[in-house]
PLY file of the C-alpha trace (Angstrom):
ply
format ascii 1.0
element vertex 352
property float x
property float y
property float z
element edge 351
property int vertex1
property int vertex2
end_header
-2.51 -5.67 -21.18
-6.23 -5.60 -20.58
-6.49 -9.26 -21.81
-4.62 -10.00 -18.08
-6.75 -7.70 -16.63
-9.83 -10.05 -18.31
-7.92 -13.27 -16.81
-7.06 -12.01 -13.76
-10.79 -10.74 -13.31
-12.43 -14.63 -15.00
-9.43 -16.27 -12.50
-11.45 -14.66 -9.60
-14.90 -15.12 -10.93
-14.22 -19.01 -11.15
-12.93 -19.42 -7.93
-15.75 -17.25 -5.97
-17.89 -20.24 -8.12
-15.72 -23.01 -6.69
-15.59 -21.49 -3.30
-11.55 -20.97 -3.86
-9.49 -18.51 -2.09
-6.96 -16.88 -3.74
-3.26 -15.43 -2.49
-2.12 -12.26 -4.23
1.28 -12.04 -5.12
3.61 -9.59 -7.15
7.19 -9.79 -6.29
6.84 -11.30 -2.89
9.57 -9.27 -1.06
6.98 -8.55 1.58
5.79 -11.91 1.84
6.87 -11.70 5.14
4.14 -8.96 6.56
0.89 -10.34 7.66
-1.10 -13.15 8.90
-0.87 -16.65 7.14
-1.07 -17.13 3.48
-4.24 -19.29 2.10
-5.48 -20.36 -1.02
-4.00 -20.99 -4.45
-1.36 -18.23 -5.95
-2.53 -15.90 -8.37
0.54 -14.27 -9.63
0.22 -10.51 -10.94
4.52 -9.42 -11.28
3.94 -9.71 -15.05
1.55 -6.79 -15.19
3.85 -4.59 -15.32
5.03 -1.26 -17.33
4.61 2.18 -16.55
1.31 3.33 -18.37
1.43 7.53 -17.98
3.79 9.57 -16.74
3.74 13.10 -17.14
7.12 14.94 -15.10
5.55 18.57 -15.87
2.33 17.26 -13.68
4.11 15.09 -11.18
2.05 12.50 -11.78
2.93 8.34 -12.89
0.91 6.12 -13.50
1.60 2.49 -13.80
0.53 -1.66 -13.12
0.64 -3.28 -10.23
3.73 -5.40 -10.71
6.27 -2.57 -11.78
9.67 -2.81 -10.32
9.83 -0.45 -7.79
13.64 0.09 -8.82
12.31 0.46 -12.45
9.72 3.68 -11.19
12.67 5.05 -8.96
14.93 5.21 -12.34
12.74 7.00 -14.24
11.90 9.49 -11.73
15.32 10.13 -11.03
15.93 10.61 -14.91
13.68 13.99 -14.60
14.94 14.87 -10.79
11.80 13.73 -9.00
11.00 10.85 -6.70
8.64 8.92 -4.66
7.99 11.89 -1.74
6.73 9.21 0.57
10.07 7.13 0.13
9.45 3.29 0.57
11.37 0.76 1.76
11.65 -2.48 -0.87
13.26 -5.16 1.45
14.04 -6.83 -1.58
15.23 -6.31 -5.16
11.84 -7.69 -6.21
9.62 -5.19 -4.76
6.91 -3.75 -6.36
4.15 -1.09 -7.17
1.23 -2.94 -6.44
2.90 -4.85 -3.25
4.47 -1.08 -2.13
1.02 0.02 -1.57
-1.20 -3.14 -1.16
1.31 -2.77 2.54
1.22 0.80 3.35
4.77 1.19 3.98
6.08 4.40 4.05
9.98 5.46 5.11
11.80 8.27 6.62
10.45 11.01 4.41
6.67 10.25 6.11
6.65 13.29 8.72
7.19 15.27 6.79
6.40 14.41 3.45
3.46 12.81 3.89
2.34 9.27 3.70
1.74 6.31 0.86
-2.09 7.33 1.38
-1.44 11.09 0.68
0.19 10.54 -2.11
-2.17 8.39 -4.09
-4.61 9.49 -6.38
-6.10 6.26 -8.10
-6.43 3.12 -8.10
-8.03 0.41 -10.58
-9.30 -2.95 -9.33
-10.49 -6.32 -9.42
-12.60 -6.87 -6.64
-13.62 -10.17 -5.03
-16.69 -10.59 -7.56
-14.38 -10.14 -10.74
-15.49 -6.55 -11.53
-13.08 -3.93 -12.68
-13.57 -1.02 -10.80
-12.24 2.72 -10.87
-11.40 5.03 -7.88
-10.09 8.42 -7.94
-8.08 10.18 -11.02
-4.87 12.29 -11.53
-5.59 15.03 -9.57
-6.47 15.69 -5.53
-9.88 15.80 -4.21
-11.76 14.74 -8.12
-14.62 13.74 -6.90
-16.95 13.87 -3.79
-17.98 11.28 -1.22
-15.36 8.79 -0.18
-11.96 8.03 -1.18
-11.90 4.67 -2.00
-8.96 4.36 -3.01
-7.25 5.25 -0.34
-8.64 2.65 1.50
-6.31 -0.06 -0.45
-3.37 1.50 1.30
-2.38 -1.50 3.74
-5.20 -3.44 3.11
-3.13 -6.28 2.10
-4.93 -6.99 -0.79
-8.07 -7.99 0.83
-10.18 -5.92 -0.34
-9.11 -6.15 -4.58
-6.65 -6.88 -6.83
-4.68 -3.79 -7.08
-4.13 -3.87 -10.56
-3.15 -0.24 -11.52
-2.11 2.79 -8.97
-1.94 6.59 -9.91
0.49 8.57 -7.77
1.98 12.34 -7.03
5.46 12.73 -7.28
7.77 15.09 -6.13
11.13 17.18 -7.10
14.19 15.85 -5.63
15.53 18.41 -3.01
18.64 19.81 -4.63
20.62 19.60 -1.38
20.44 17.50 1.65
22.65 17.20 4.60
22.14 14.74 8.08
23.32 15.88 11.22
23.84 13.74 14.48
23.55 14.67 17.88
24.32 13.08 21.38
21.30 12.80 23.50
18.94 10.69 25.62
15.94 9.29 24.18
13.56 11.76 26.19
15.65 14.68 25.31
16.08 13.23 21.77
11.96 13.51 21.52
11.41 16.35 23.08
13.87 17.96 20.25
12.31 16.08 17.03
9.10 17.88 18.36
10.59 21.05 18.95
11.84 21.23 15.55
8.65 20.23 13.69
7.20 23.35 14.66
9.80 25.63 13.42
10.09 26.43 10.45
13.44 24.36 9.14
13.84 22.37 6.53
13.52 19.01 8.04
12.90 15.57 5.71
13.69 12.77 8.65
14.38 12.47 11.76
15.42 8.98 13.36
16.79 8.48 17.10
18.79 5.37 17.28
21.82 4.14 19.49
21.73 7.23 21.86
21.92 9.72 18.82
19.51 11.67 17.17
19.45 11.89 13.26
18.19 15.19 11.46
18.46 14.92 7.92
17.52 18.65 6.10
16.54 19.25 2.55
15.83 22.02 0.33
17.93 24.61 -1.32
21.57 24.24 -0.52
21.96 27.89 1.18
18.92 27.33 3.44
19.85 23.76 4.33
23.49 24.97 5.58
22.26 28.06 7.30
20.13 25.57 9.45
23.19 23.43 9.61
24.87 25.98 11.34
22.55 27.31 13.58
21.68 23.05 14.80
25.17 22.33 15.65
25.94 18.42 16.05
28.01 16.00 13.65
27.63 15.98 9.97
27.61 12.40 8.64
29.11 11.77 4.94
27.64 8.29 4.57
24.13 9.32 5.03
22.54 8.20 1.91
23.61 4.61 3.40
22.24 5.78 6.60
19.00 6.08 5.97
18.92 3.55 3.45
19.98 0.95 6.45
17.00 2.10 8.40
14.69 2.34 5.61
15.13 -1.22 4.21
15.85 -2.59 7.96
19.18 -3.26 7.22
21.05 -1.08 10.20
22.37 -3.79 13.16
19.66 -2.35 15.65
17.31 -4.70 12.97
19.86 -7.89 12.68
19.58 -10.88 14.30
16.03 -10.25 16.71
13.61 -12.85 17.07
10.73 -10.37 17.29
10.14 -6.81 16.35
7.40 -4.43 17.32
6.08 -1.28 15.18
4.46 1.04 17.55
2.35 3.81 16.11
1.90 6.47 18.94
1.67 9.98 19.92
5.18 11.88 19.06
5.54 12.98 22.74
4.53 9.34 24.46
6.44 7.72 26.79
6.79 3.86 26.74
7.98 3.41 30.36
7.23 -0.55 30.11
10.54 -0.56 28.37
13.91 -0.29 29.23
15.34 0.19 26.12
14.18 3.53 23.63
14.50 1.32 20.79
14.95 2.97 17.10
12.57 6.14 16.85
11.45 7.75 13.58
8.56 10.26 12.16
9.45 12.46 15.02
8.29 10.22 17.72
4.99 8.98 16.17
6.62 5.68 15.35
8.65 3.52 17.10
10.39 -0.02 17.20
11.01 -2.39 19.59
13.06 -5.87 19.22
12.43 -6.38 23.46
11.25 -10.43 23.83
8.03 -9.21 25.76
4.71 -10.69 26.09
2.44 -9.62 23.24
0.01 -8.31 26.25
2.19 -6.59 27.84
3.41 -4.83 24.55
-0.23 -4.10 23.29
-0.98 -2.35 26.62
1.91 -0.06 26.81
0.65 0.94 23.75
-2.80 1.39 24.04
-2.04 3.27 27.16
-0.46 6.16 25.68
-3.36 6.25 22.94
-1.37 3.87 20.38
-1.33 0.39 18.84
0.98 -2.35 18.32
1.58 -4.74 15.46
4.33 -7.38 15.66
6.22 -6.51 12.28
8.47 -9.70 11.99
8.47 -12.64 13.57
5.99 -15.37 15.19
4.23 -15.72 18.92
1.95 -18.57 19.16
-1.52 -17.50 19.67
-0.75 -14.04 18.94
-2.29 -12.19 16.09
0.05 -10.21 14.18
-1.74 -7.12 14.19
-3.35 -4.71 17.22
-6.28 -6.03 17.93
-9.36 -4.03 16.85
-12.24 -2.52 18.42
-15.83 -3.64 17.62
-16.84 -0.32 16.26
-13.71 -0.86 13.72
-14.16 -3.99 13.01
-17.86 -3.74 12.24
-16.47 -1.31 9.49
-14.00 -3.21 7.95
-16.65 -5.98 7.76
-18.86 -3.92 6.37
-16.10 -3.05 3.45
-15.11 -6.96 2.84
-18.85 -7.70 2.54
-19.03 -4.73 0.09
-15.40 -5.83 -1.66
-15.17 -9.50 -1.22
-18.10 -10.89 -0.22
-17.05 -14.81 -0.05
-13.94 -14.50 0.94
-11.53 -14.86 -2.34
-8.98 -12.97 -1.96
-5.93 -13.45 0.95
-8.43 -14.89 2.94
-7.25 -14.35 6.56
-4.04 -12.11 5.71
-5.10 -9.49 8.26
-7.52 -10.90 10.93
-9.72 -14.11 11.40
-13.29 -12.55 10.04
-11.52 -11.30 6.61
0 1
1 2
2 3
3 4
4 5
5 6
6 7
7 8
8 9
9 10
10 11
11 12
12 13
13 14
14 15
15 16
16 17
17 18
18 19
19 20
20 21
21 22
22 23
23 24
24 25
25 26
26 27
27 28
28 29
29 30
30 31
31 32
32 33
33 34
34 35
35 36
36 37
37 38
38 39
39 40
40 41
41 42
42 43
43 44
44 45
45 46
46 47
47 48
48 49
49 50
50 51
51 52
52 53
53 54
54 55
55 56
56 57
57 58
58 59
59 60
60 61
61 62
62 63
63 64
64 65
65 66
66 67
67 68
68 69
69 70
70 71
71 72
72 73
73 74
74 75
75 76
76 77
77 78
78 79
79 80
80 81
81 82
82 83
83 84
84 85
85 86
86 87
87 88
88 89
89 90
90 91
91 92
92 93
93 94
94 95
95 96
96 97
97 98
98 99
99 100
100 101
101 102
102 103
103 104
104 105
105 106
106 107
107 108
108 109
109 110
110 111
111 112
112 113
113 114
114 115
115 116
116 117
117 118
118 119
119 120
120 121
121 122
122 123
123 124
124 125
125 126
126 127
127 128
128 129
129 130
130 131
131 132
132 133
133 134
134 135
135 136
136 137
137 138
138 139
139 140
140 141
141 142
142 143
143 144
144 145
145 146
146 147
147 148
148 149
149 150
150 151
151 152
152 153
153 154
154 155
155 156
156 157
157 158
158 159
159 160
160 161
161 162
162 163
163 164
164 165
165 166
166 167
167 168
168 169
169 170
170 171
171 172
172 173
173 174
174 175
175 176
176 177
177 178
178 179
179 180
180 181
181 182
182 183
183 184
184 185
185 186
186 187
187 188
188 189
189 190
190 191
191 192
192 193
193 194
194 195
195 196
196 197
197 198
198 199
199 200
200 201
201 202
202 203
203 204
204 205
205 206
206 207
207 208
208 209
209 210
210 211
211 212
212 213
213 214
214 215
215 216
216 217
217 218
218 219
219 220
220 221
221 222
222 223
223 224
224 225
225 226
226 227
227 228
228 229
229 230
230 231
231 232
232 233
233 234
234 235
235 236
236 237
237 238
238 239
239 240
240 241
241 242
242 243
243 244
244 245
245 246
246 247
247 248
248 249
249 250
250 251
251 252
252 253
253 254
254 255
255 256
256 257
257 258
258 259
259 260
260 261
261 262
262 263
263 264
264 265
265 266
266 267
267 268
268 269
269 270
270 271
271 272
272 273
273 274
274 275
275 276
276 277
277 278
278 279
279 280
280 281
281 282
282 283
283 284
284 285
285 286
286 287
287 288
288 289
289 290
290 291
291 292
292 293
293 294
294 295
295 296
296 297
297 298
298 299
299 300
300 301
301 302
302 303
303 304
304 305
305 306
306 307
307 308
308 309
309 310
310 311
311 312
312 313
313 314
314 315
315 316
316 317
317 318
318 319
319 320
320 321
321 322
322 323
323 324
324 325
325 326
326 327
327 328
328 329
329 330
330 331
331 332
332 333
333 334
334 335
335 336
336 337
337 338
338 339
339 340
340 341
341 342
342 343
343 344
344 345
345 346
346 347
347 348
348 349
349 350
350 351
């Protein structure tokens, strides 16, 4: 497998000589997320395999272009998983793709994110050099963690060629509950519960109900059960997988759809309808047809950002705007990364 690694890293070296661009692509299920693609393909789905996994540690290793499905398997062969739980939106989703996006699903709040769960990452770079960040264990090494820093970088910054993780247990018991309320009230509870101590693993407020799904030992998750009250739902596997992978009808059929990343406890009063809520209030969607301005200051205005998930606006850029101070930084890190440019040149913004 390092004789890819050798082509992939001559394949970049050649065109940084030619002045090329490249487009990264593993499975392409999330071709969808991002700014336009540019440049000639450089396929990396047949780097794949699982490389270390050790279930005693809670710790896999593997290439970029593993099947996500294929990881999930063999977790689930030794009663672990993926803690931060990520949607696929496709049968051909991958590793390298999974993180190269950030996405993280229900599990998030409370779990903890794609970015917390990553320990390592090798690289190609935009110069052809392969490069080593982190290890298989939290907090290695001093200074920066650089590899965090691939986590939704859409591949901008390096070929993400090989990606460490932490795994978790599966919970031995989980049960969802539903519960009739307004949007307002249906915050103002996720919140409320996040600071007791109750074993909550997603929350998710959609069609005037909010979802609480619990996990943990089977005693303590019914005890809560009890004490919460509401509706137990039977299907909820399929539940959350339909909000997960964006397949629940709130999803179907919109032109547009907003991701809001806020404050749990914000109020959007620009819109009329709540939306689907998740990660206890901290993020939200929106599939309103409203002007991209209008949208971007509701959320700044609360202390949040916007980034139009799925679909097109003319003249609007896909994701929230940044400030100079923040984009001075992530100049500074393409500069360091990809100095001219080779890899999924303008994925993200206009000066990457």
């Amino acid at each position: 497998m390092d004789i890819l690694i050798e082509q992939f890293s001559e394949r970049i070296r050649q065109a940084r000589l030619t002045g090329e661009s490249l487009r990264l692509q593993g499975g392409g299920s999330k071709g969808f997320y991002g700014e336009k693609f540019v440049g000639s393909l450089l396929e990396v789905a047949n780097f794949s395999g699982v490389i270390d996994y050790e279930p005693s540690e809670l710790v896999l290793s593997a290439r970029c272009g593993t099947p996500l499905v294929e990881i999930e398997k063999l977790l689930a062969e030794h009663g672990q998983i993926l803690g931060f739980e990520p949607p696929h939106f496709g049968e051909t989703a991958t590793l390298g793709g999974t993180v190269a996006c950030g996405f993280s699903g229900p599990r998030r709040a409370t779990a903890g994110s794609l970015r917390d769960h990553l320990l390592g990452v090798r690289i190609i770079d935009g110069q052809g050099q392969d490069l080593r960040f982190g290890g298989q264990v939290m907090k290695n090494v001093a200074g920066y963690d650089v590899s965090r820093l691939m986590v939704g970088a859409l591949g901008t910054l390096g070929l993400l060629a090989e990606l460490t993780l932490r795994v978790m247990p599966k919970p031995v018991h989980e049960c969802t509950l539903s519960l009739e309320l307004s949007a307002k009230a249906a915050i103002e509870k996720m919140n409320h519960l996040a600071g007791m101590p109750i074993p909550l693993s997603a929350t998710c407020y959609v069609e005037n109900c909010l979802y609480l799904r619990l996990s943990g030992l089977q005693r303590e998750v019914d005890t809560h059960v009890f004490r919460l009250g509401g509706e137990t739902i039977l299907d909820a596997d399929q539940f959350w997988n339909s909000i997960r992978e964006q397949e629940h009808r709130f999803f179907r059929d919109a032109p547009f759809l907003w991701r809001f990343s806020v404050p749990s406890m914000a109020c959007l009063d620009s819109f009329d309808e709540p939306g689907l809520i998740e990660w206890g209030g901290a993020l939200r969607w929106s599939v309103a047809d409203i002007p991209a301005c209008k949208v971007r200051m509701a959320a700044e205005r609360v202390g949040g950002h916007a980034n139009l998930f799925r679909g097109k606006q003319p003249d609007v850029p896909l994701f929230h705007p940044q400030s100079s101070a923040i984009r001075a930084i992530q100049t500074r890190l393409k500069d360091q990364f990809d100095p001219d440019r080779v890899l999924n040149r303008f994925r993200m913004y206009s000066y990457f």
